[in-house]
N, C-alpha and C positions, 0 to 999 in steps of 0.2 A: 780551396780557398777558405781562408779563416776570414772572422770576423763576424759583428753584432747584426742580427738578421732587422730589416730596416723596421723603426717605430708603424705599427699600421695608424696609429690615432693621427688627424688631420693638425697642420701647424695652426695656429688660431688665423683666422681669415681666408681659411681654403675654404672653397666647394667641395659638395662631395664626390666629385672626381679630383681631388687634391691639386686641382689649381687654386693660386691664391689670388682673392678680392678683397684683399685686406684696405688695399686702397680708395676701391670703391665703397666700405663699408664707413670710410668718413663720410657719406652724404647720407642725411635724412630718410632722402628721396628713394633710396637702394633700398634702404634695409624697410623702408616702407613695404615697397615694390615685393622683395624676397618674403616678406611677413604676408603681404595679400595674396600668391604665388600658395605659402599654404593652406592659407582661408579658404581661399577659391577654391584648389583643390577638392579640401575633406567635403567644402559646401555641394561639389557637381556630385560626389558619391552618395552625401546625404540627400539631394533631390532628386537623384534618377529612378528611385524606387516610386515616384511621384509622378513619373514623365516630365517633371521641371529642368530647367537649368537658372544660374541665376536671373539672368536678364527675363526669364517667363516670372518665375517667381515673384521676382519684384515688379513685372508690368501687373501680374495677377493684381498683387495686395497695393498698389495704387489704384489700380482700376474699382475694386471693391471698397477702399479710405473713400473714395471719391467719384461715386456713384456719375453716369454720365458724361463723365472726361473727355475732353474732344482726343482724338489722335495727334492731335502737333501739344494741344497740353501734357499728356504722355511723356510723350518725346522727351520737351521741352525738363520733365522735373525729373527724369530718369538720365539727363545730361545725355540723348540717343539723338543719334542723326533720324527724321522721321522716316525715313526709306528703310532704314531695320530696323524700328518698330513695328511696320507693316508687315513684315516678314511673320515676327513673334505672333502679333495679332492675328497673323491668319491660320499661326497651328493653334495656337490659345482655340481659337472660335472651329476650328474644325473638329479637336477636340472634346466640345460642347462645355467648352469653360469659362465664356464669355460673349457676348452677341453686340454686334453692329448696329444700330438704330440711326438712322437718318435723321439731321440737327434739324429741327423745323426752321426754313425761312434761312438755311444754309443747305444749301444741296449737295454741296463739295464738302460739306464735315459730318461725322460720325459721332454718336455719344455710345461712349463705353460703358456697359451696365456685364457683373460677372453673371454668371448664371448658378443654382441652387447646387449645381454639381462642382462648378467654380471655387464657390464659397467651401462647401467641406473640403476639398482636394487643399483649399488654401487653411483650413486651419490645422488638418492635419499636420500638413508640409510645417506651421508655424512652430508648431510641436517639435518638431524631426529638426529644423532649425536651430529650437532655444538649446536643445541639448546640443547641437554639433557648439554653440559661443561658449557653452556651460562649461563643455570636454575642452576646446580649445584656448581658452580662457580663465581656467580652473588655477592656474600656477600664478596669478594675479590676485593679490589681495583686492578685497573690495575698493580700496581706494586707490588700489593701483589702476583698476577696472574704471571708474569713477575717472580718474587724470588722465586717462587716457582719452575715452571717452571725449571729454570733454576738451581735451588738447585738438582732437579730428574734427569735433563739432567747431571750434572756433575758423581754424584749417579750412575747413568746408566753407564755412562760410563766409571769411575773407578773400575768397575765389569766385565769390559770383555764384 
């Protein structure tokens, strides 16, 4: 049988298994979603050397911003249902990366304080982080960086 052996490069709006989402890729929302898909990603590679994943990471470095945090404030500014927060919070603190303190004159609440091992494992990881935005973020001019930035921040914060 003759003939042109088939193009392997993808039509513009395939995946990479060459189905196409081209349609999907008119929404914001998609190509949000596929763009955080490779964030996420490189970020669980870049934390596991740490024993982090995102969700520890970032309960870590609020909990350390904000010495004594109760567990539903937690929650509450990590946008986490508090029942998997407790989850995190209990390999955080088994760890020895972070310790529970009983709220005075609150029996049922906890104040969050990291612990000195907490703290370097978090600056480390902060490290191992800026270079994963740096790498991944690199093909961004700085003001492309900048508009961006600040297009998610407004985002963010017109969401409550």
């Amino acid at each position: 049988m003759t003939g042109t052996p088939a193009d392997p490069s993808p039509e513009p709006g395939a995946t990479d298994g060459g189905v196409s989402d081209a349609r999907l890729e008119q929404f914001t929302g998609y190509l949000m979603k596929r763009a955080f898909n490779v964030v996420q990603s490189d970020l669980a590679r870049v934390l596991e050397p740490f024993g982090l994943r995102m969700l520890s990471f970032s309960t870590l470095m609020v909990v350390i911003d904000n010495p004594d945090i109760t567990q539903t404030q937690l929650a509450q500014a990590l946008s986490v249902e508090r029942s998997n927060i407790v989850v995190v919070l209990d390999t955080l603190e088994e760890a020895g990366l972070l310790n529970r303190n009983p709220v005075p004159r609150n029996r049922r609440a906890y104040a969050l304080r990291a612990t000195l091992a907490g703290q370097r494992l978090a600056e480390k990881a902060c490290k191992a982080v800026a270079a994963h935005e740096a790498r991944l973020f690199g093909g961004l001019s700085p003001a492309e960086h900048a508009v961006l930035r600040e297009a998610l921040g407004r985002l963010k914060s017109s969401t409550g």
